[in-house]
Rosetta silent file (secondary structure, phi, psi, omega in degrees, C-alpha in Angstrom):
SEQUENCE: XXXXXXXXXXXXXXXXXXXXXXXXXXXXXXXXXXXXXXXXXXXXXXXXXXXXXXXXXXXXXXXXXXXXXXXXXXXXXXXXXXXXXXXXXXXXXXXXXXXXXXXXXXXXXXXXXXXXXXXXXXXXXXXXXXXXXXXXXXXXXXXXXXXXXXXXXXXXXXXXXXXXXXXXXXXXXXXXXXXXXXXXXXXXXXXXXXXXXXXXXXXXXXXXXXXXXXXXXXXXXXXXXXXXXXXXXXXXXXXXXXXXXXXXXXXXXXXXXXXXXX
SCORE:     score description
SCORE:     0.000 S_00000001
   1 L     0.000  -41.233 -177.636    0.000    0.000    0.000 S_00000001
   2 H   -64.948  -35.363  178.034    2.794    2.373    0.920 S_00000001
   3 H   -62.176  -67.369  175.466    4.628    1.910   -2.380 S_00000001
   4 H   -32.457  -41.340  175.924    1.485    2.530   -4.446 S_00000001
   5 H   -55.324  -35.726 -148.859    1.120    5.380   -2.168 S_00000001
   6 H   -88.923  -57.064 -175.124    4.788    6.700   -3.138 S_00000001
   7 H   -62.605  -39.224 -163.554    4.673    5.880   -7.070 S_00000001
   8 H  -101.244  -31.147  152.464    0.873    7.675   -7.787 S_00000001
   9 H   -69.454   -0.242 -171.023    1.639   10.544   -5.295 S_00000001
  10 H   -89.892  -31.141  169.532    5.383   11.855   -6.473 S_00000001
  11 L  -140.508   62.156  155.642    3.674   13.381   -9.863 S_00000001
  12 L   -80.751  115.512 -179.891   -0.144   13.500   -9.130 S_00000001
  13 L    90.438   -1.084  175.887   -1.060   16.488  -10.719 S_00000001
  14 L   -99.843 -174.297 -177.515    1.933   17.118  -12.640 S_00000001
  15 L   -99.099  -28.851  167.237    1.317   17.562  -16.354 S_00000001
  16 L  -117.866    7.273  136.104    3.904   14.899  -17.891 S_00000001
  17 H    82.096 -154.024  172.711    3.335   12.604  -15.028 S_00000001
  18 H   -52.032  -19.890  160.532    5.343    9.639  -15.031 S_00000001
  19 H   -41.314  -31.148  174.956    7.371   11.055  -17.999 S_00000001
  20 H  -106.115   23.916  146.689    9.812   12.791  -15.753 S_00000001
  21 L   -77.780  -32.911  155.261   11.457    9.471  -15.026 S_00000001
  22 L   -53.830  -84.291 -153.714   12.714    9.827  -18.425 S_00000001
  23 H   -49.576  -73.975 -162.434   13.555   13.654  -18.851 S_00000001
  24 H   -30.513  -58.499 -176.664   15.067   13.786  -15.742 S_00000001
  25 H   -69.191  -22.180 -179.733   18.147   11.763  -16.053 S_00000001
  26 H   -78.542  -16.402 -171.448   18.321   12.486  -19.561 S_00000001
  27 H   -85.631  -40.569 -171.690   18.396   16.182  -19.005 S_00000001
  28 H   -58.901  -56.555  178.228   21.430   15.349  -16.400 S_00000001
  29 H   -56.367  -48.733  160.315   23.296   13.600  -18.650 S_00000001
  30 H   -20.470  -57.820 -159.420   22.950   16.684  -21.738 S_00000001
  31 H   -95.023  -16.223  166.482   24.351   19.272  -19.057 S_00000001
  32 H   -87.270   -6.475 -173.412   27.173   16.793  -17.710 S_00000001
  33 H   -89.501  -27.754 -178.726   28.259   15.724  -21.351 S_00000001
  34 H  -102.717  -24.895  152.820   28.362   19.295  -22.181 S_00000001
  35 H   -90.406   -7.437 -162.080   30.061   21.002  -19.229 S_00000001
  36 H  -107.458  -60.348 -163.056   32.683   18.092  -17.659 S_00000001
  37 H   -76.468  -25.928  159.344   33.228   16.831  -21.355 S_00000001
  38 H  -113.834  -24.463 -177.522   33.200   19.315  -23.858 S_00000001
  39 H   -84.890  -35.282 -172.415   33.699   22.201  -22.153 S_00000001
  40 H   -83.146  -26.357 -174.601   36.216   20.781  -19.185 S_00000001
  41 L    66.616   36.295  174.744   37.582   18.290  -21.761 S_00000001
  42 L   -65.974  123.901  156.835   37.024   15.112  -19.081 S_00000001
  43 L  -110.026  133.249 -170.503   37.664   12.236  -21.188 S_00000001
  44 L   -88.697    0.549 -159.504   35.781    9.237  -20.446 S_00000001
  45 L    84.083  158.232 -157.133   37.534    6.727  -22.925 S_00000001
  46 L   -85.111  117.236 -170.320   38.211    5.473  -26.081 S_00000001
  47 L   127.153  -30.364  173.401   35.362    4.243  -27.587 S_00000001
  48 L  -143.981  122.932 -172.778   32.804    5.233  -25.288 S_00000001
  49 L    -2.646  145.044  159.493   30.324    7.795  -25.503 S_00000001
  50 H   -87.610  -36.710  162.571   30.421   10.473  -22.895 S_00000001
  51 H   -40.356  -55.432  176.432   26.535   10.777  -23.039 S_00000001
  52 H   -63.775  -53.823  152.157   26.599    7.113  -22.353 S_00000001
  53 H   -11.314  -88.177 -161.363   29.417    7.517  -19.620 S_00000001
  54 H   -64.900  -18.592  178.307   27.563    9.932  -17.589 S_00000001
  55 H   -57.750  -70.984 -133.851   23.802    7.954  -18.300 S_00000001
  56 H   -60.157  -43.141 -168.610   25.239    5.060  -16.312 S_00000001
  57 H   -71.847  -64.604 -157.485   26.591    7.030  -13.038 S_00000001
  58 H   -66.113  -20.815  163.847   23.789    8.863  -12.874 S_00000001
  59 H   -65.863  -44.798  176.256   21.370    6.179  -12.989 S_00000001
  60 H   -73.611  -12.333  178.572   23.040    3.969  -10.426 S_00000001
  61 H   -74.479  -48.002 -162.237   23.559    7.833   -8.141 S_00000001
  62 H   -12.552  -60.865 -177.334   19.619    7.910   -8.684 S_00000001
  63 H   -86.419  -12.981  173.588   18.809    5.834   -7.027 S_00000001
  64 H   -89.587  -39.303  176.955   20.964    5.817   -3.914 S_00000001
  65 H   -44.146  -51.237 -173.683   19.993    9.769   -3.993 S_00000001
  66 H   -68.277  -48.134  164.135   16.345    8.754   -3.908 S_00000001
  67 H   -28.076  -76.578 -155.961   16.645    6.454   -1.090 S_00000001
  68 H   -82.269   -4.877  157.967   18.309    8.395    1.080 S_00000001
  69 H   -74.218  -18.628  175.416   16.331   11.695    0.303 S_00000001
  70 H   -83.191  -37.378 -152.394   12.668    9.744    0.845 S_00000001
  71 H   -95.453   -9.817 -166.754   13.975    8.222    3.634 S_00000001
  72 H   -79.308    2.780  178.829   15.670   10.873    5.578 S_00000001
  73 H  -118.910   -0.009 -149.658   12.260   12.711    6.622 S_00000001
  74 H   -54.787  -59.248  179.412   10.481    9.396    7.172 S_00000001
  75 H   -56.330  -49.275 -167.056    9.272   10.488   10.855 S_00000001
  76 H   -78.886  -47.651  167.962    8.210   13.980   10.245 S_00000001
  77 H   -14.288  -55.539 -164.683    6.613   12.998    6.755 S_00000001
  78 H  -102.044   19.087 -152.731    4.857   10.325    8.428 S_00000001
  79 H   -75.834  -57.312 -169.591    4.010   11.523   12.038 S_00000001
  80 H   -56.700  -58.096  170.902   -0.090   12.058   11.411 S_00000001
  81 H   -38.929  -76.412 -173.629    0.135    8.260   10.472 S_00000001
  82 H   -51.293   -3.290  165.081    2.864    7.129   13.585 S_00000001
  83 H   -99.724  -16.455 -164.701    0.593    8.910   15.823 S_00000001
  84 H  -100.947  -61.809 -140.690   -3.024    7.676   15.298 S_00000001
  85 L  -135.480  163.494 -169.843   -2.207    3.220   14.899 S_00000001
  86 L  -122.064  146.997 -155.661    1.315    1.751   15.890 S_00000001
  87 L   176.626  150.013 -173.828    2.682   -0.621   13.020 S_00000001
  88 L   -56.015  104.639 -170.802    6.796   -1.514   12.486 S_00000001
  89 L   -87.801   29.841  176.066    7.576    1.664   11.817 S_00000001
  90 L   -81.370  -19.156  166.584   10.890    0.271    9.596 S_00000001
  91 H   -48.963  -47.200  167.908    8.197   -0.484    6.820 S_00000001
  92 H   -28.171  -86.953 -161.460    8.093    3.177    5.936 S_00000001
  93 H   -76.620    4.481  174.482   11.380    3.982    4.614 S_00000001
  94 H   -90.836   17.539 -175.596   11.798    0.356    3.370 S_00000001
  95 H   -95.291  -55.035 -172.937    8.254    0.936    0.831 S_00000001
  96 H   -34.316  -50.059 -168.094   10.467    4.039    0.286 S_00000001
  97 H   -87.144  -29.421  162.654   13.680    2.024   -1.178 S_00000001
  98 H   -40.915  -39.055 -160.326   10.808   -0.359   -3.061 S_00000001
  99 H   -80.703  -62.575 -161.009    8.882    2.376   -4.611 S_00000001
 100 H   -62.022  -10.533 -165.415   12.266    4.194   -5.844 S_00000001
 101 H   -71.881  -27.185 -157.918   13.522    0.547   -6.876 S_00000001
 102 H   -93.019  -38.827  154.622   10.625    0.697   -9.838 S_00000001
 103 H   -40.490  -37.556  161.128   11.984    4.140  -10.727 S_00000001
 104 H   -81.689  -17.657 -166.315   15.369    2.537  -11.221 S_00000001
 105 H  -108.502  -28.634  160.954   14.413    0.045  -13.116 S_00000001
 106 H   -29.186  -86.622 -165.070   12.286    3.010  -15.826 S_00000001
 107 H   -68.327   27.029  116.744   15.814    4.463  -15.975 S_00000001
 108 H   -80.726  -31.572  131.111   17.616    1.431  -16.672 S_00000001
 109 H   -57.801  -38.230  174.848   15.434    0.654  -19.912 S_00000001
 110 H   -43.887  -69.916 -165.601   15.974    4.291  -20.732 S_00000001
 111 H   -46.876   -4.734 -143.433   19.889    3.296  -20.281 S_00000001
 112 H  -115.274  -43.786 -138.328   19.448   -0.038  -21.969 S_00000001
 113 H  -108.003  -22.779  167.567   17.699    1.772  -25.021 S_00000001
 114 H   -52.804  -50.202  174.173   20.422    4.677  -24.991 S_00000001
 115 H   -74.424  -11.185 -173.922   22.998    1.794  -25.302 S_00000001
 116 H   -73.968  -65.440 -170.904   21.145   -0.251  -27.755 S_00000001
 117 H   -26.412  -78.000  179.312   21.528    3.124  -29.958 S_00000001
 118 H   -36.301  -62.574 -176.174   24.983    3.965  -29.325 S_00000001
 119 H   -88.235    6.157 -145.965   26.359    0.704  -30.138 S_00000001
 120 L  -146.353   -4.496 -138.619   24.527   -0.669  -32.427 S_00000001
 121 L  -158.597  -15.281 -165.318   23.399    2.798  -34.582 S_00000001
 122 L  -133.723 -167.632 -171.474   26.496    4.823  -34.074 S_00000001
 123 L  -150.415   10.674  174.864   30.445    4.295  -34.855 S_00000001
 124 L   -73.574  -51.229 -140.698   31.349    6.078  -31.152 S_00000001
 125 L  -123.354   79.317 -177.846   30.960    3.157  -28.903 S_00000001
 126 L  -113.598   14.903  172.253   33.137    0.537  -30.615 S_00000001
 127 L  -146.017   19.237  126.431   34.948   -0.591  -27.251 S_00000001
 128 L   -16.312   92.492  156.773   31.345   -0.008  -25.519 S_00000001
 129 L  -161.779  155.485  156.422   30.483   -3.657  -24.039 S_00000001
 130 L   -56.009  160.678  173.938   29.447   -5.440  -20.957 S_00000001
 131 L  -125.026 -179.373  162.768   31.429   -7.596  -19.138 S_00000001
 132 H   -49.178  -11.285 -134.858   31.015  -10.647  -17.218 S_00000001
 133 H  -117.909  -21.025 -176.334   31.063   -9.131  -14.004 S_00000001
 134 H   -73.105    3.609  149.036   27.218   -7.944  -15.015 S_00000001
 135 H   -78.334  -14.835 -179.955   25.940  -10.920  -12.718 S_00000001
 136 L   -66.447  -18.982 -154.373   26.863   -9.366   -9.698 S_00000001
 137 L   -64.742  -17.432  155.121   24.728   -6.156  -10.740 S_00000001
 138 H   -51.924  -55.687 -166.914   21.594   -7.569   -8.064 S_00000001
 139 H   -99.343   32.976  136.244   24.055   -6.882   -5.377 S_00000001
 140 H   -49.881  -61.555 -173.560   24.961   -3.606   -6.802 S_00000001
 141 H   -62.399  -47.763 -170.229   21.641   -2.600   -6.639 S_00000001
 142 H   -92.573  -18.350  167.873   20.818   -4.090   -3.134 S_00000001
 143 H   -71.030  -69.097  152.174   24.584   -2.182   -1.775 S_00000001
 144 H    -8.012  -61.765 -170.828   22.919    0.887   -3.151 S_00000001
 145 H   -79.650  -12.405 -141.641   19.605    0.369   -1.516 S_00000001
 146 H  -125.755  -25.314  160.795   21.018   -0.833    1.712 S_00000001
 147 H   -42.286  -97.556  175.523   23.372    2.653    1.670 S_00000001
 148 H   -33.102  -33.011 -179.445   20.657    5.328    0.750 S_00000001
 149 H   -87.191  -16.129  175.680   18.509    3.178    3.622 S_00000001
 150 H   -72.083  -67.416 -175.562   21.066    3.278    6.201 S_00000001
 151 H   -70.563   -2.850  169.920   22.008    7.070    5.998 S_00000001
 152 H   -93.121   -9.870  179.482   17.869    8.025    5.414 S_00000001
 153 H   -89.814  -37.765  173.902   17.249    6.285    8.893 S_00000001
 154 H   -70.712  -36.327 -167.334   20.148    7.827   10.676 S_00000001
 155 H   -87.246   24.783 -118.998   19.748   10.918    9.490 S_00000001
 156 H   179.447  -87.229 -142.160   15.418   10.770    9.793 S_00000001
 157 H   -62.272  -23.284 -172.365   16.240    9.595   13.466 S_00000001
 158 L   -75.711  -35.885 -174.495   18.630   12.910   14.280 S_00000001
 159 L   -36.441  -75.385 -148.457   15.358   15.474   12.036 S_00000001
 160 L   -27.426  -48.486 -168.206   13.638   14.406   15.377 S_00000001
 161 L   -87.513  -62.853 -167.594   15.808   16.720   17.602 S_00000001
 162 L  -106.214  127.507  167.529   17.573   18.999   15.109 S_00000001
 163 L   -53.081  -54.077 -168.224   15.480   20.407   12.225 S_00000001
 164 H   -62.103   16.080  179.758   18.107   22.158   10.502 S_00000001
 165 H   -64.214  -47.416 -159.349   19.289   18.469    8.961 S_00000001
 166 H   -55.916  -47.977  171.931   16.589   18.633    6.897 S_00000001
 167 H   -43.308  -48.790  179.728   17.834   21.800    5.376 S_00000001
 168 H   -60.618  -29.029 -138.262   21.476   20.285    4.901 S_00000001
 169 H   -77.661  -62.719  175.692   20.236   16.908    3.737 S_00000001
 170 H   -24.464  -57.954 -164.400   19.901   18.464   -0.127 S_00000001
 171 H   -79.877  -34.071  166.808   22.688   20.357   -0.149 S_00000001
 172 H   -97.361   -5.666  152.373   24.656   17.592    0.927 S_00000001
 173 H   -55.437  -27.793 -178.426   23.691   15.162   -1.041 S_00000001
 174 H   -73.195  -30.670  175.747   24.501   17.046   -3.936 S_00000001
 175 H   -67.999  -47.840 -178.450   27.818   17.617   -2.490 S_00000001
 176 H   -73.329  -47.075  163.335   28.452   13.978   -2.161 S_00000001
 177 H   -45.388  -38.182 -152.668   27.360   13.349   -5.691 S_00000001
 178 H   -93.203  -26.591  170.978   30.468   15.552   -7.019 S_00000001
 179 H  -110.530   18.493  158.160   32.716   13.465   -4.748 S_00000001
 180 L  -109.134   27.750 -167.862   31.383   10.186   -5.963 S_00000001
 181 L    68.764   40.368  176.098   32.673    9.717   -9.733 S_00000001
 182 L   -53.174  -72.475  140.429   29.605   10.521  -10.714 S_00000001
 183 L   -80.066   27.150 -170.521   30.849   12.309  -13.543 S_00000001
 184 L  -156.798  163.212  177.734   34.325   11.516  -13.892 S_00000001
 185 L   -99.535  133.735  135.010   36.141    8.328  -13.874 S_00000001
 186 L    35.431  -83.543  168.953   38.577    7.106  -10.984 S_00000001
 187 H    -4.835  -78.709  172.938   41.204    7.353  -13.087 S_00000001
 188 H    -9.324  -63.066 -145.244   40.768   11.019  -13.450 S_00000001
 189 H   -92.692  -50.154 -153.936   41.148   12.118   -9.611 S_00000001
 190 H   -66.739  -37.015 -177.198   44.067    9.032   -9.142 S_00000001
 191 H   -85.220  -17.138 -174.616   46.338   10.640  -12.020 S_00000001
 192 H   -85.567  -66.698 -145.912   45.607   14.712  -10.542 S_00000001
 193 H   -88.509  -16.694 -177.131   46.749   13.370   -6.906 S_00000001
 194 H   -84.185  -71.398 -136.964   49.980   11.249   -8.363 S_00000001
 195 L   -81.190  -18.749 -172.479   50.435   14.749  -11.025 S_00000001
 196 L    70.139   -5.597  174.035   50.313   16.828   -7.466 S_00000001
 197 L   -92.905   37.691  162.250   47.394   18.805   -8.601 S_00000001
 198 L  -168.435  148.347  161.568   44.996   17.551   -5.845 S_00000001
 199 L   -45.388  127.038 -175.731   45.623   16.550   -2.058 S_00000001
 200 H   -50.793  -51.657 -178.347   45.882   12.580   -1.297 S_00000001
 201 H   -28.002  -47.160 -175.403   43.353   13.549    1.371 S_00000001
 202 H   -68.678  -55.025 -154.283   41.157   14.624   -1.522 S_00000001
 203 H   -72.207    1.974 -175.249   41.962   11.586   -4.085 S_00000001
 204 H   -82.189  -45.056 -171.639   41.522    9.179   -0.578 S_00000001
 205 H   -22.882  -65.113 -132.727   38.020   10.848    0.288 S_00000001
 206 H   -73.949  -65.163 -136.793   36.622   10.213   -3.628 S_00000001
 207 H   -73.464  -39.109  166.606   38.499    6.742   -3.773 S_00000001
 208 L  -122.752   58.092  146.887   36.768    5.126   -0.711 S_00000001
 209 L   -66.905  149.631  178.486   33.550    6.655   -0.655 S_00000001
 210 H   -81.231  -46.609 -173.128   31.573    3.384   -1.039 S_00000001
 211 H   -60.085    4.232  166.306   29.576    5.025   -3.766 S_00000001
 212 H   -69.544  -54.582 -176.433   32.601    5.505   -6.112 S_00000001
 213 H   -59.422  -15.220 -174.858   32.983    1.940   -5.952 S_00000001
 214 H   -88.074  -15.376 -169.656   29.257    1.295   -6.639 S_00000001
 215 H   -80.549  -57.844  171.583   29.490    3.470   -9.536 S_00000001
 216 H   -63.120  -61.916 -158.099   33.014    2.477  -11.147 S_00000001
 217 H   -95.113   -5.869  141.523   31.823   -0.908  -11.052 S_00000001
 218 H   -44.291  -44.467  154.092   28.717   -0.220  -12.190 S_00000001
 219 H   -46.974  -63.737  179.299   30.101    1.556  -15.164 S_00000001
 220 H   -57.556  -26.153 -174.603   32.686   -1.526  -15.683 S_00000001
 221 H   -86.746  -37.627 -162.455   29.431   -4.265  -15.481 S_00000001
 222 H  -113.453  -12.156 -171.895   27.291   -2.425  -18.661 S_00000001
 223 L  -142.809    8.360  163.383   30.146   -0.446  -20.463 S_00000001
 224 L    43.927   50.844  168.331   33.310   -2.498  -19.469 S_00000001
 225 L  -113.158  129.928 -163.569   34.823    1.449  -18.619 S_00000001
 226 L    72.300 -142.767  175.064   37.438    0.757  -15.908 S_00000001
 227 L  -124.370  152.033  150.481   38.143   -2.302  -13.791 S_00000001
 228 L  -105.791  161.709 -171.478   36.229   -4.519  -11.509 S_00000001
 229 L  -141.837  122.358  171.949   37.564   -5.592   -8.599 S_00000001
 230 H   -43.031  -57.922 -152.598   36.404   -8.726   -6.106 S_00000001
 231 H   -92.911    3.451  153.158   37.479   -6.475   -3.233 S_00000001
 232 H   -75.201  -52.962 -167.391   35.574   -3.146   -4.285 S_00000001
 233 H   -70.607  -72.101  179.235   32.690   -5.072   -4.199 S_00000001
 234 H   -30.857  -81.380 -164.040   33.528   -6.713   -0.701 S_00000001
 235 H   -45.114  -65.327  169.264   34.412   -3.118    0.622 S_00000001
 236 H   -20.452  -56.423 -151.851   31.247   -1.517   -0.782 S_00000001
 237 H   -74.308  -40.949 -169.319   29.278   -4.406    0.291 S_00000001
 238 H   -61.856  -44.531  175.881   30.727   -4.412    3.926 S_00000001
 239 H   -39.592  -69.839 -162.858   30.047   -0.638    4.296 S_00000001
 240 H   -55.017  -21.107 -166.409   26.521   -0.891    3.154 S_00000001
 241 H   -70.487  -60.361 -159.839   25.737   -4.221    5.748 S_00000001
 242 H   -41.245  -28.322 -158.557   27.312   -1.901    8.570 S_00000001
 243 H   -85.519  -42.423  179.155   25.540    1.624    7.607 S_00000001
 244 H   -95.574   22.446  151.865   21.963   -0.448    7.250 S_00000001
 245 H   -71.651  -93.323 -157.648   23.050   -2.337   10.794 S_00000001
 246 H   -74.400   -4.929  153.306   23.371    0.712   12.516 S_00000001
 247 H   -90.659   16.821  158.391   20.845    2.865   11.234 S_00000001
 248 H   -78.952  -70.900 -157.374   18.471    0.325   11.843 S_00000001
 249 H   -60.630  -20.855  159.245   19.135    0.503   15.194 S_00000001
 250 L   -67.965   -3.101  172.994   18.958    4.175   16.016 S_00000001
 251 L   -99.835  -38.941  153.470   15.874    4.057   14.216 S_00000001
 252 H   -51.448  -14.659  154.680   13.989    1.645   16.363 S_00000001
 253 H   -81.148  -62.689  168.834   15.484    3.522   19.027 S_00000001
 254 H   -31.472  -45.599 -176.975   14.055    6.848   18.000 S_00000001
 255 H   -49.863  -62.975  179.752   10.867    5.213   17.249 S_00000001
 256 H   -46.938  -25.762 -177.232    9.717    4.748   20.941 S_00000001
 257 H  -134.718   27.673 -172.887   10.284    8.228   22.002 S_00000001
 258 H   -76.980  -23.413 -154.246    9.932   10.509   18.601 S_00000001
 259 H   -53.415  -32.596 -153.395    6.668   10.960   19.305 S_00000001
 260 H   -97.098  -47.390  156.641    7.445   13.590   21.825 S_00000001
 261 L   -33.960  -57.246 -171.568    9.809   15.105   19.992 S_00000001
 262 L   -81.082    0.000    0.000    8.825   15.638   15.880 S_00000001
C-alpha cells in the first residue's frame, strides 16, 4: 500500500506525469556531457560515448539519492500516520527504497535503449560492451539500496531533535554526488593526486567513498569502462551491511520516544 502510495503521489497532478522518469536523467546527462566533457575536456575513454558515460553514473547515483532523500524525513513525513495506529515503523522507509527501486528500473530501460543506440546505430561506442562481471549487478543494486537506507534512517532519526538536517540533507547530497565519480572516472582524480594537482586527502576521500565503488563498477558491469575488482565489491558491500546495521538501530530507538519530539 505504501509503495502505491509513493509511485501515484510523487507526480499526481503534474502535467507529464510519469514522464519525468525519463527527462530527468536524460536532461542530467545533456548538461554533464556538455560542461565536464566538452567544455572541461574530461575524457571518459576510447570508444565510449560520454553521453553514455555519464547515463550510467547517474542512474546507479539515482537511485541511492532517492533512497536516502525519501527516507531521511520518514518520521516527520509520516508523524499524522505514527501517531493515530502503531505498526513496524521500519516499513516506511523500506516501501520508500521499493517504490524508488521501480523508478530505477524506468531508468535502466531508458539506459538499456540509450545503449542499444549507441552501439549498435552509431560508430562512437566501438569498445562499448558489458562484461562478465554484469551478474553481480543484483548486489549492486541491493549495496545501493542498503546505503541510501542506512544514511535516510540515521539521518530521519537525528530530524527528530535537530530540524536544521533537513535543510542540509539536499545540499549535501549534492555535495556527495560531485565526490562520488559521478561524472568523472577514478582514473581522473588518481592521475591529478599522483600529477600533485589535488591533495591525497582529496583523491583518498573520492576513492573510498563506497559510492565511487558502486558506480566504477557499475560503469565496468554495462560499459566495461574501468576495472572490476572482487574487493571493491567486498568493501562496498561491507560498508553498506554496517551503515543499514546501525541505522536500523537508532531508528527503532528513536521510534519509541519521537513521538514527543517531531
Amino acid at each position: 500500500m505504501f509503495v502505491k502510495r509513493d509511485v501515484i503521489t510523487m507526480y499526481k497532478q503534474t502535467i507529464l506525469g510519469p514522464l519525468w522518469y525519463f527527462i530527468q536523467p536524460l536532461f542530467t546527462s545533456v548538461i554533464f556531457t556538455l560542461v565536464f566533457n566538452n567544455i572541461a575536456n574530461i575524457e571518459t575513454g576510447n570508444g565510449i560515448p560520454s553521453f553514455l558515460f555519464n547515463l550510467a553514473g547517474i542512474t546507479s547515483w539515482n537511485y541511492f539519492s532517492n533512497c536516502l532523500n525519501g527516507t531521511s524525513d520518514t518520521f516527520k513525513k509520516n508523524q499524522g500516520i505514527f501517531g493515530k495506529v502503531y505498526f513496524p515503523r521500519v516499513i516506511m522507509p523500506m516501501s520508500t527504497v521499493l517504490s524508488n527501486l521501480i523508478k530505477f528500473g524506468i531508468q535502466l530501460l531508458v539506459f538499456v535503449c540509450f545503449y542499444v543506440y549507441f552501439v549498435f546505430f552509431t560508430t562512437t561506442a566501438f569498445n562499448t560492451a558489458p562484461t562478465l562481471a554484469i551478474v553481480w549487478l543484483p548486489l549492486v543494486v541491493l549495496i545501493m539500496a542498503l546505503l541510501g537506507l542506512g544514511f535516510g534512517m540515521i539521518i530521519s532519526s537525528m530530524t527528530t531533535k535537530y530540524r536544521d538536517l533537513s535543510f542540509l540533507v539536499g545540499f549535501g547530497v549534492q555535495l556527495l554526488m560531485y565526490g562520488s565519480a559521478v561524472m568523472y572516472p577514478l582514473t581522473l582524480i588518481q592521475d591529478k593526486v599522483n600529477q600533485g594537482r589535488l591533495p591525497n586527502w582529496v583523491g583518498s576521500v573520492i576513492e573510498y567513498n563506497p559510492m565511487t565503488s558502486v558506480i566504477e563498477l557499475f560503469r565496468n558491469m554495462t560499459l566495461g569502462a574501468g576495472s572490476f575488482s572482487i574487493s571493491k565489491l567486498l568493501y562496498a558491500s561491507a560498508i553498506a551491511v554496517i551503515v543499514f546495521l546501525f541505522g536500523l538501530v537508532v531508528f527503532n530507538k528513536t521510534e519509541k520516544q519521537f513521538i514527543d519530539t517531531v
